[in-house]
KEVEXTOR-810086 format. One line per 3 residues: number of its first residue (from 1); their letters; for each residue z, y, x of N, C-alpha, C. Coordinates in nm, 2 decimals. Each point is the difference from the previous one (the first is absolute). Example, Ala and Ser with C-alpha at 12.3 -4.5 7.8 and 13.67 -1.06 7.14 Angstrom:
// KEVEXTOR-810086
1> as> 0.78/-0.57/1.32/0.00/0.12/-0.09/0.00/0.12/0.09 | -0.07/0.11/-0.04/0.00/0.11/0.09/0.08/0.11/-0.08
This chain:
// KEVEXTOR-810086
1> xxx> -6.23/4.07/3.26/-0.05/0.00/0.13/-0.06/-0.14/0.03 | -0.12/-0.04/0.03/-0.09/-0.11/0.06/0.04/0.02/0.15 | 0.07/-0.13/0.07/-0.02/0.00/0.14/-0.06/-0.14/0.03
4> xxx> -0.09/0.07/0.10/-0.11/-0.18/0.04/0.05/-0.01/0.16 | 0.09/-0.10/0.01/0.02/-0.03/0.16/-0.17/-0.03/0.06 | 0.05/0.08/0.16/-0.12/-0.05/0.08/0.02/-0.06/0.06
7> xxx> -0.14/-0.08/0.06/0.02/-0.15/0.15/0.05/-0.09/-0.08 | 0.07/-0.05/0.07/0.10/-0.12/-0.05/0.15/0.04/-0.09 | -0.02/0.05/-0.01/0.17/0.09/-0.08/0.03/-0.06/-0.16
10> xxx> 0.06/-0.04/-0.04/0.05/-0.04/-0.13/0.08/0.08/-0.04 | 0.02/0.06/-0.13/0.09/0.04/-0.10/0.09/-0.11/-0.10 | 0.10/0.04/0.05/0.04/-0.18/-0.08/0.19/0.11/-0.09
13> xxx> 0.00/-0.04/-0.12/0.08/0.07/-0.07/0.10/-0.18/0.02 | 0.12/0.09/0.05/0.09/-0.13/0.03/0.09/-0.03/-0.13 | 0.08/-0.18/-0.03/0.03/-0.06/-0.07/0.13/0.08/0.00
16> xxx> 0.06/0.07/-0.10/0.16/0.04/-0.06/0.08/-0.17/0.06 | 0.11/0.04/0.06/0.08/-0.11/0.03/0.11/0.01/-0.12 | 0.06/-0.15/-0.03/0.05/0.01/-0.14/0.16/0.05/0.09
19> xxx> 0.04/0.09/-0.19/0.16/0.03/0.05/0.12/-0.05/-0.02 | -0.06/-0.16/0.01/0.13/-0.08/-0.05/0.00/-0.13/0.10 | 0.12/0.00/0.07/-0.02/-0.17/0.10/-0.04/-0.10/-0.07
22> xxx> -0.02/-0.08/0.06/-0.04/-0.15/-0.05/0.11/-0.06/-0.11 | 0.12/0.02/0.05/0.10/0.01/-0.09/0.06/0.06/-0.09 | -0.07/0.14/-0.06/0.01/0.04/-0.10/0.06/0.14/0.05
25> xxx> 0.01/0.04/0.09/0.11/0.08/0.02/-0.11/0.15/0.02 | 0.03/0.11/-0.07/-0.06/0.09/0.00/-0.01/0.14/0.12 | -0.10/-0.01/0.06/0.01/0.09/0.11/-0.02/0.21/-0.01
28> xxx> 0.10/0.05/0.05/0.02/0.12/-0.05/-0.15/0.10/0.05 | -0.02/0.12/-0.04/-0.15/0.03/0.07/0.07/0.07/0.14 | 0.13/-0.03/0.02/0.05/0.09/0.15/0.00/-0.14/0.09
31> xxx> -0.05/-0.13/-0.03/-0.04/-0.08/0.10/-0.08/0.00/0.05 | 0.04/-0.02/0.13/-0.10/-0.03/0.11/-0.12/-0.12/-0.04 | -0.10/0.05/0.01/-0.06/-0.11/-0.02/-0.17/-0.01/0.11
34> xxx> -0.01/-0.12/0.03/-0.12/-0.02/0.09/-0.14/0.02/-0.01 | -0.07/0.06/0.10/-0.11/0.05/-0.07/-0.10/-0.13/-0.04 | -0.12/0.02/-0.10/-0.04/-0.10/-0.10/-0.09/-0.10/0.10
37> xxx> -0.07/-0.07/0.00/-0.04/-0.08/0.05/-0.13/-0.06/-0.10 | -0.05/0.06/-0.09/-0.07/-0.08/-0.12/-0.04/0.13/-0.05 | -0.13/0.03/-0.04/-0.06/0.08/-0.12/-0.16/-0.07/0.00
40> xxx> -0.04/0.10/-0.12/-0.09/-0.01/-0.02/-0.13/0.09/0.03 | -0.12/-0.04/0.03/-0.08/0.08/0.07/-0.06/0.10/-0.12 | -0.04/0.15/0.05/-0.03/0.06/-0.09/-0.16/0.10/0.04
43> xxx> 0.01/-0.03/0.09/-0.14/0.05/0.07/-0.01/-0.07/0.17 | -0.15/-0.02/0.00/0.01/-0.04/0.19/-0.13/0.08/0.02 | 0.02/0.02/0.18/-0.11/0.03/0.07/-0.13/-0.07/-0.04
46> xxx> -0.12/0.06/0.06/-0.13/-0.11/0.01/0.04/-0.06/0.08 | 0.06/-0.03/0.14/0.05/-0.07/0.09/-0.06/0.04/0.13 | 0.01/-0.07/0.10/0.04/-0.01/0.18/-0.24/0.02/0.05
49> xxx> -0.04/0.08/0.05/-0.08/-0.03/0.06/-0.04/-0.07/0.10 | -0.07/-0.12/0.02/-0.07/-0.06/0.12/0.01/0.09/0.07 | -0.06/-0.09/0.14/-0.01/0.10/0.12/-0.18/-0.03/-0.03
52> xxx> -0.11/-0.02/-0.09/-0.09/0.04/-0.03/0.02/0.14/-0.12 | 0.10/0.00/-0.06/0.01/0.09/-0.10/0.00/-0.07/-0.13 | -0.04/-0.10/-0.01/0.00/-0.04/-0.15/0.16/0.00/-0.02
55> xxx> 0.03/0.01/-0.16/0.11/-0.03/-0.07/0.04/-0.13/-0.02 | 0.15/-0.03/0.07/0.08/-0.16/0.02/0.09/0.05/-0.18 | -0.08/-0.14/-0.12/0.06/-0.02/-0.13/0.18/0.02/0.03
58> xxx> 0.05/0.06/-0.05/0.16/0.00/-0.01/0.03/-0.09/-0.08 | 0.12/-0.10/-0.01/0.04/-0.11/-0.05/0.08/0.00/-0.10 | 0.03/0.11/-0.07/0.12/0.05/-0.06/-0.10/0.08/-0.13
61> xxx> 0.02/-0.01/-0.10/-0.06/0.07/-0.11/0.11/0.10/-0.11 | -0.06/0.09/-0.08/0.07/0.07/-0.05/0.05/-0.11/-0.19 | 0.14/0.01/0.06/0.09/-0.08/-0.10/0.09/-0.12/0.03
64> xxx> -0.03/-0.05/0.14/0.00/-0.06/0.06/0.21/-0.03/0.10 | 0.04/-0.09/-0.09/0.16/-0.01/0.07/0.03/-0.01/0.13 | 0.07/0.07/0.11/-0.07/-0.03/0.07/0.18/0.01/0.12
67> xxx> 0.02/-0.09/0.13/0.09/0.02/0.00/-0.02/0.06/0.12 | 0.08/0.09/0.10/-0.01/0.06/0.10/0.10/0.06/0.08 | -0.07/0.01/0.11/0.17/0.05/0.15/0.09/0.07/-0.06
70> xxx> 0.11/0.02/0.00/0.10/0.06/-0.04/-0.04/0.15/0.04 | -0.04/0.03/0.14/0.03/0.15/0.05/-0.14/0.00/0.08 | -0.08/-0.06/-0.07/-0.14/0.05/0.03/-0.08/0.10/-0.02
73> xxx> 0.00/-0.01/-0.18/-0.07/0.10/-0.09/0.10/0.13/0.02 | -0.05/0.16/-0.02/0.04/0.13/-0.01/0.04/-0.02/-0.15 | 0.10/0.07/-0.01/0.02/0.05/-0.18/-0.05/0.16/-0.02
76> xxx> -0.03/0.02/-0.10/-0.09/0.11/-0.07/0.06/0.02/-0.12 | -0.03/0.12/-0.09/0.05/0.02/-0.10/-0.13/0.12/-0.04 | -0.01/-0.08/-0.17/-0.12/0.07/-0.05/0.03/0.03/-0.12
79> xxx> 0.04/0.08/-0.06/0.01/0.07/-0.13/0.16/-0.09/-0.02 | 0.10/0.03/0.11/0.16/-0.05/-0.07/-0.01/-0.14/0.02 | -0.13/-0.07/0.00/-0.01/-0.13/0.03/-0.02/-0.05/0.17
82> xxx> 0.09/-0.10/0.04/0.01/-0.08/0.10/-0.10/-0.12/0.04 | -0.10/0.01/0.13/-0.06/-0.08/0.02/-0.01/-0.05/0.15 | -0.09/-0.08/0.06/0.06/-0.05/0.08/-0.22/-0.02/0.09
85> xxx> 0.02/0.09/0.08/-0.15/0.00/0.09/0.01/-0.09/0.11 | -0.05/-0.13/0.00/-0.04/-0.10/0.06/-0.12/-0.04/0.10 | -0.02/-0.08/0.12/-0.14/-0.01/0.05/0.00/-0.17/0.01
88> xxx> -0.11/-0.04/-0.05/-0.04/-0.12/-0.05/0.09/-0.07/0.12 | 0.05/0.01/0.14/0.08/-0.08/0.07/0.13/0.01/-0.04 | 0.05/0.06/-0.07/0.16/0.00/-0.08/-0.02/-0.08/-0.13
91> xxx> -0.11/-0.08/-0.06/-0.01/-0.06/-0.10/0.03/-0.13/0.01 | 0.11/-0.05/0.01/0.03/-0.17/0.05/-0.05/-0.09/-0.07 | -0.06/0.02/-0.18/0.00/-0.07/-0.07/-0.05/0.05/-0.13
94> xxx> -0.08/-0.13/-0.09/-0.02/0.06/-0.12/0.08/-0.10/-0.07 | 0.13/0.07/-0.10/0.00/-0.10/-0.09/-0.02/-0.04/-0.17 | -0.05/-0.15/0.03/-0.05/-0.03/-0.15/0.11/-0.07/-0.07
């Protein structure tokens, strides 16, 4: 399945959080854990129309690390896989 976000909308496949504390200690999969905060972009919109109509460039490109709102983006699920539908104002950051 090919999905192309429209407008401003990002597809961003989020970062697995590791299952072990900082200190070594291994986390069970019946833990609670917080939703991700970091993925990677996997498709975006063409982006936001002017109020002439022309297309505003989106700042975020496909591959692109990227960090964002906690409880911004919707979660989705596409073939058993988890992903995370974004709009370029939930994008706080790219990181390099």
């Amino acid at each position: 399945m090919n999905i192309k976000p429209l407008s401003d909308h990002i597809l961003v496949e989020p970062t697995k959080e590791e299952e072990k504390t900082k200190t070594g200690i291994l986390l069970p999969q019946t833990a609670e854990k917080e939703r991700p905060e970091q993925g990677r972009v996997v498709a975006v919109g063409a982006g936001k129309k002017d109020k002439s109509g022309k297309h505003m460039p989106m700042e975020v490109k496909v591959g692109d690390k990227v960090l964002f709102s906690k409880y911004g983006p919707n979660e989705i699920k596409i073939n058993e896989k988890e992903y995370l539908i974004a709009k370029e104002e939930d994008i706080l950051a790219i990181i390099e």
